[in-house]
C-alpha positions in Angstrom: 117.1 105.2 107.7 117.2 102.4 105.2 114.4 103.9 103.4 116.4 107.5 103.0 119.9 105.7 103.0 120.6 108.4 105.5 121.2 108.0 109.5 120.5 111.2 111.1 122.7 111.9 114.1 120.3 112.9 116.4 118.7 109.7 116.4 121.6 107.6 118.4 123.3 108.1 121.7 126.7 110.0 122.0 128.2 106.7 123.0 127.3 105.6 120.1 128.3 108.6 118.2 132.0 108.2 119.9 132.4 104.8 118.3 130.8 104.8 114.9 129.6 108.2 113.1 126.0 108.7 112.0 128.2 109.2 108.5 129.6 105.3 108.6 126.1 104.2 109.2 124.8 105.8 106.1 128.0 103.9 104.5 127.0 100.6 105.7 123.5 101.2 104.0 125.1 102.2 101.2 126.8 99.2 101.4 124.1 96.9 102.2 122.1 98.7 99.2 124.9 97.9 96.5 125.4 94.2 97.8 121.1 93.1 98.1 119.4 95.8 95.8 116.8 98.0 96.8 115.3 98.3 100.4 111.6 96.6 100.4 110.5 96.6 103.7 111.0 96.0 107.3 109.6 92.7 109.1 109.6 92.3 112.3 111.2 88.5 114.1 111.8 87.1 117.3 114.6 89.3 118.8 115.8 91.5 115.6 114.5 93.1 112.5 114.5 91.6 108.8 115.1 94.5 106.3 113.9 92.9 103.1 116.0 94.4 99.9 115.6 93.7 95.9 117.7 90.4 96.2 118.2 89.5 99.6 117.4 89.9 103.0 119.5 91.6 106.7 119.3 90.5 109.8 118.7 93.9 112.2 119.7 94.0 115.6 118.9 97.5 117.6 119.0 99.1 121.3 117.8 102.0 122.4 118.7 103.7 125.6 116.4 105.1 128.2 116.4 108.2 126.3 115.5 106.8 122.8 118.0 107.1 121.2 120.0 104.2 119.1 123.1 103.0 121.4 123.3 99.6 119.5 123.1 98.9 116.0 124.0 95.9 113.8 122.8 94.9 110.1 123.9 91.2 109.6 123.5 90.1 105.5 122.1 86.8 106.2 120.6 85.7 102.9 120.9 86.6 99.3 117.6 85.6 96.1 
């Protein structure tokens, strides 16, 4: 997803969906993208995700259901280069 910039909405739950649209998600990337440059990587800390970008860094928090599927998802900008 933050490789692509796109959120596919099979890959989160339909209470999820209700809330926020896979759509929205691809605009928070988008978002994310224009603010902290291009997505690096992903790194993996206590509790949440880092996504590294170009010029700074996100704090990832994620949940998945007992089906798989995301029902929880948060990016947090927490530092900029």
């Amino acid at each position: 997803m933050l490789r692509t910039g796109h959120a596919d909405a099979s890959w989160f739950s339909k209470s999820f969906l209700a809330q926020i649209p896979a759509n929205q998600v691809d605009y928070v990337i988008a978002v994310l993208t224009r603010q902290l440059g291009a997505y690096q990587r992903l790194e993996l800390a206590p509790n949440k995700f880092v996504a590294h970008f170009a010029n700074g860094t996100s704090d990832v928090y994620i949940h998945f259901d007992a089906k798989n599927q995301i029902d929880g998802l948060v990016f947090q900008p927490s530092a900029t280069l």
